[in-house]
C-alpha positions as CSV (number, residue, x, y, z in Angstrom):
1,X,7.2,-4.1,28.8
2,X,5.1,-5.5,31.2
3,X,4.5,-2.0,33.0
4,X,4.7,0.2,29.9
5,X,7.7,2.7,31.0
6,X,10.8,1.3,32.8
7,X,13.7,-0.8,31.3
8,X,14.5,-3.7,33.2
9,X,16.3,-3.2,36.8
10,X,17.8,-6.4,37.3
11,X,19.7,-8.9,34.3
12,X,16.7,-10.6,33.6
13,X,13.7,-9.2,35.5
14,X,12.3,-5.8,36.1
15,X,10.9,-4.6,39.5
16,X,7.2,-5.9,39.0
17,X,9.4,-9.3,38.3
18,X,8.2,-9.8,35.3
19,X,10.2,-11.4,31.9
20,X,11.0,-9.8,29.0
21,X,9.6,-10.9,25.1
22,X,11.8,-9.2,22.4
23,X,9.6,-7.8,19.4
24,X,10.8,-7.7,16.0
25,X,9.5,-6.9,12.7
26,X,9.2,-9.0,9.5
27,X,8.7,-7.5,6.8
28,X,7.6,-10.3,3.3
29,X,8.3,-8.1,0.5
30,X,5.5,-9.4,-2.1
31,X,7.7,-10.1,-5.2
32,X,7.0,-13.8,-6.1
33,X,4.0,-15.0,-7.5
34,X,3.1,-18.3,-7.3
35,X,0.3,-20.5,-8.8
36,X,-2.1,-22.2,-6.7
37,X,-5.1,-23.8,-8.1
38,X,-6.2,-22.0,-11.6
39,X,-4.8,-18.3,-10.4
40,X,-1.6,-16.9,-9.0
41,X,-0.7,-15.0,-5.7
42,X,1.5,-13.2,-3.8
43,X,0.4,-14.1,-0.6
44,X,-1.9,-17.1,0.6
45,X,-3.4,-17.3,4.5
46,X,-1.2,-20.6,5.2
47,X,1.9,-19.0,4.5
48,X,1.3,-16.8,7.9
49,X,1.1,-20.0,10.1
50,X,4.0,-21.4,8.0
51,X,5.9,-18.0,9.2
52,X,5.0,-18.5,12.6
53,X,6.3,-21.9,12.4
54,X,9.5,-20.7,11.2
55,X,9.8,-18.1,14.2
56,X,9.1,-20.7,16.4
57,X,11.7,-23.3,15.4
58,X,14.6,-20.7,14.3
59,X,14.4,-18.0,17.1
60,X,14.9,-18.2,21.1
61,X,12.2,-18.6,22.9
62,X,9.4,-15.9,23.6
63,X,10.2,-13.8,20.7
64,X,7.1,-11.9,19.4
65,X,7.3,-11.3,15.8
66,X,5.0,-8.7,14.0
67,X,4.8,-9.3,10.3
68,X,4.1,-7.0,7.4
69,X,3.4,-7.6,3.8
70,X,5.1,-5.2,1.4
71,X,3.3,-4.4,-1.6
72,X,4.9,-2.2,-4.3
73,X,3.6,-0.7,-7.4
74,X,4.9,1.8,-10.5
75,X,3.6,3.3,-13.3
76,X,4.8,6.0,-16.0
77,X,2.4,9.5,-17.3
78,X,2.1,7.7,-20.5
79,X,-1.4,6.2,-20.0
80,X,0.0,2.7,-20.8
81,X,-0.3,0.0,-17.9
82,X,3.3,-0.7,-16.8
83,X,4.0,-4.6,-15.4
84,X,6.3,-5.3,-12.7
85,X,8.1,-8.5,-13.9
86,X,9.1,-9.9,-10.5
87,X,5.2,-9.2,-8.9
88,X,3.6,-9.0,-12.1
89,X,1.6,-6.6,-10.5
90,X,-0.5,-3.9,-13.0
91,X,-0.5,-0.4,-12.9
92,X,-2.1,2.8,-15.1
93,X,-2.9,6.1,-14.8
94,X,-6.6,6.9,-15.9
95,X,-7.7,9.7,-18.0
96,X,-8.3,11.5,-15.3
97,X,-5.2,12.2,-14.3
98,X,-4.6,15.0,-16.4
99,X,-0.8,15.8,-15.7
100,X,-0.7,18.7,-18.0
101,X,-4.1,20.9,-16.5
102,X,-3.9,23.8,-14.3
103,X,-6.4,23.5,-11.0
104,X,-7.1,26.4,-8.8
105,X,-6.3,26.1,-4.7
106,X,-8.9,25.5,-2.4
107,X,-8.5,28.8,-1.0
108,X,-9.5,32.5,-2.4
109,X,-6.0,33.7,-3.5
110,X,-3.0,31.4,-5.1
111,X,-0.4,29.8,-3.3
112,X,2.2,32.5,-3.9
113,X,0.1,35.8,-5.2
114,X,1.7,35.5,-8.5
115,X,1.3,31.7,-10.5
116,X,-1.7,29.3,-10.5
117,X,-0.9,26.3,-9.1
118,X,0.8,23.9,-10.8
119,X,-0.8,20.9,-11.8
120,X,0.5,18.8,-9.2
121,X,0.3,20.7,-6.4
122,X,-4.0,21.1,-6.5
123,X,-4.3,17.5,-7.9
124,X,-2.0,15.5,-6.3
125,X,-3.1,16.8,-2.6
126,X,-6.4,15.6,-3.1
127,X,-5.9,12.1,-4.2
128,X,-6.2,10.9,-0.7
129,X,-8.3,7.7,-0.7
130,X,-7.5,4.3,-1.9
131,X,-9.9,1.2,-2.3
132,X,-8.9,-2.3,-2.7
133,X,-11.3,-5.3,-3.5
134,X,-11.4,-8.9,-5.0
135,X,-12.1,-8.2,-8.8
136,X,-9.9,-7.9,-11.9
137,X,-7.9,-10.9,-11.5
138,X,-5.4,-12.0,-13.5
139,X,-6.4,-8.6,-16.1
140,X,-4.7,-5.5,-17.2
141,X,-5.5,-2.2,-16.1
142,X,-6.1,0.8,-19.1
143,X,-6.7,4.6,-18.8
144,X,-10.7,4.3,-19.5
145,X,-11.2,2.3,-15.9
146,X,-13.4,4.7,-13.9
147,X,-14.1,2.5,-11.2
148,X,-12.7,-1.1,-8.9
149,X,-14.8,-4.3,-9.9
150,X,-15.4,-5.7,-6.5
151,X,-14.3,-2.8,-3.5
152,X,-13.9,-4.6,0.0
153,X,-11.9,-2.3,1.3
154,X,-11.6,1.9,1.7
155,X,-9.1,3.4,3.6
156,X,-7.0,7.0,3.9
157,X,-3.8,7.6,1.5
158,X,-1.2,8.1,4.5
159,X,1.2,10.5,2.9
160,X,2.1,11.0,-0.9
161,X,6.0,12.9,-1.7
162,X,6.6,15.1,-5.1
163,X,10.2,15.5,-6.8
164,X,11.2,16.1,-10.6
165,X,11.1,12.7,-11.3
166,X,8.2,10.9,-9.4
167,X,5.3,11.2,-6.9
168,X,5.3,8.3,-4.0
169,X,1.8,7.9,-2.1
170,X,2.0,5.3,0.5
171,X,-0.6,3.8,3.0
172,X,-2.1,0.7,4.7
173,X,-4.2,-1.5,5.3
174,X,-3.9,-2.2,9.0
175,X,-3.9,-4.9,11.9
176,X,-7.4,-6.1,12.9
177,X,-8.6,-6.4,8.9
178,X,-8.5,-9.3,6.8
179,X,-9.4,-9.4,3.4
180,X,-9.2,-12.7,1.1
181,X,-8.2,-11.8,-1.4
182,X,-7.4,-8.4,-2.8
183,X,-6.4,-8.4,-6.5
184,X,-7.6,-4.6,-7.4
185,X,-6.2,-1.5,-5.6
186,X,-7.4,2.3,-6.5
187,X,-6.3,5.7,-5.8
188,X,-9.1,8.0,-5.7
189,X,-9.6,12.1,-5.9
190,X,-11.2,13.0,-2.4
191,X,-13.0,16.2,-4.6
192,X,-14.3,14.4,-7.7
193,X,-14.4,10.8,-6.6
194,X,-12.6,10.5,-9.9
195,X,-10.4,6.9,-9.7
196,X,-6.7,8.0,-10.5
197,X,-4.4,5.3,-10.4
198,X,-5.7,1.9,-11.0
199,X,-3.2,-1.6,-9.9
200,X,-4.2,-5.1,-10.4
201,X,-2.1,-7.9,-9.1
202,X,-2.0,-11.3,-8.1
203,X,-4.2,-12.4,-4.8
204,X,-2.9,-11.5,-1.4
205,X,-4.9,-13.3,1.2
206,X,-4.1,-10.5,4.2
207,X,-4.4,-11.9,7.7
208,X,-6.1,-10.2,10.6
209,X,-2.5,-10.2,12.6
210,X,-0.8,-8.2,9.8
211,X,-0.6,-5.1,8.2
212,X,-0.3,-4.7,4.2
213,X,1.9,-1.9,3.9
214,X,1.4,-0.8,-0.1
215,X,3.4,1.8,-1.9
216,X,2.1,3.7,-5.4
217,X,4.7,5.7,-7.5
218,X,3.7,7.6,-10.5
219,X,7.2,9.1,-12.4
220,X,6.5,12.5,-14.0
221,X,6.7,12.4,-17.9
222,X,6.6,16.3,-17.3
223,X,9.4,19.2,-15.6
């Protein structure tokens, strides 16, 4: 709005008589592959003009679209890289993950006076950076990676969700970056610097004007 706090007062205008743009969010879920010259993406840095293009032509006049790419990855707690057919995107867990190990708190006493922490709890807290980079293309991720080929990016793991059946960490690379391409995506331990969960995938050219929005889950092969 163009003052920042009041809703329109007339039909059309509002008292500093100024228009109106509606926002709206598109969100490209990165699914499809596609092969362009020797290699395939997800995403390539013509396709955001093409969408623009598209707003332009299909929606009334002064909309202002933001877009987001959508990247989503999965793997199991058997050590074994797991494909995602539609994305063909790569993902394993690396040996030093550990599932099954008992960690300590950060603190001087346990969580609830009585149990150590469960293995989770401690490891899964600290796994709060990610890197991405250009490397790895069109290869398969294994347990005995212990680092990114090519990091272009490093950024803070935004939040990360446990249940019985699967841990969720989610984050972003945001508005004002671009990277061409990313290929390779890590999770990292903030204590050890250990790399955790290791993804390769397509290219995604990511504009400047949007924001990658990635998702990681890792389903529990233990109670």
């Amino acid at each position: 709005m163009d003052d920042g706090y009041y809703m329109d007062d007339g039909y059309y205008m509002d008292s500093a008589l100024g228009f109106k743009s509606p926002h709206f969010d598109l969100i490209v879920e990165l699914t499809s592959p596609f092969y362009r010259a020797s290699y395939y993406s997800l995403f390539a840095s013509n396709l955001y003009n093409d969408l623009l293009q598209i707003v332009e032509d299909y929606t009334p006049v002064n909309t202002v679209p933001h877009i987001y790419l959508d990247l989503y990855a999965k793997c199991y707690e058997d050590y074994v890289a797991y494909t995602i057919t539609d994305s063909q995107v790569k993902t394993c867990l690396t040996l030093d993950w550990t599932a099954q190990q008992l960690y300590l708190d950060d603190g001087n006493t346990m969580d609830d006076g009585l149990f150590m922490d469960w293995s989770y709890t401690a490891m899964v807290e600290l796994i709060t950076i990610f890197k991405v980079g250009r490397g790895n293309r069109g290869g398969t991720p294994t347990s005995a990676l212990t680092a990114l080929s090519d990091i272009t990016y490093t950024g803070s793991i935004i939040s990360y969700e446990m249940s019985t059946e699967k841990i969720t960490f989610k984050m972003k690379i945001p508005v004002g970056t671009a990277l061409n391409p990313i290929s390779e995506l890590g999770l990292y331990h903030s204590g050890t610097g250990e790399l955790m969960v290791t993804t390769f995938l397509p290219d995604i050219d990511k504009p400047s004007a949007v924001e990658l929005d990635i998702t990681v889950e890792v389903f529990r092969s233990i109670p």
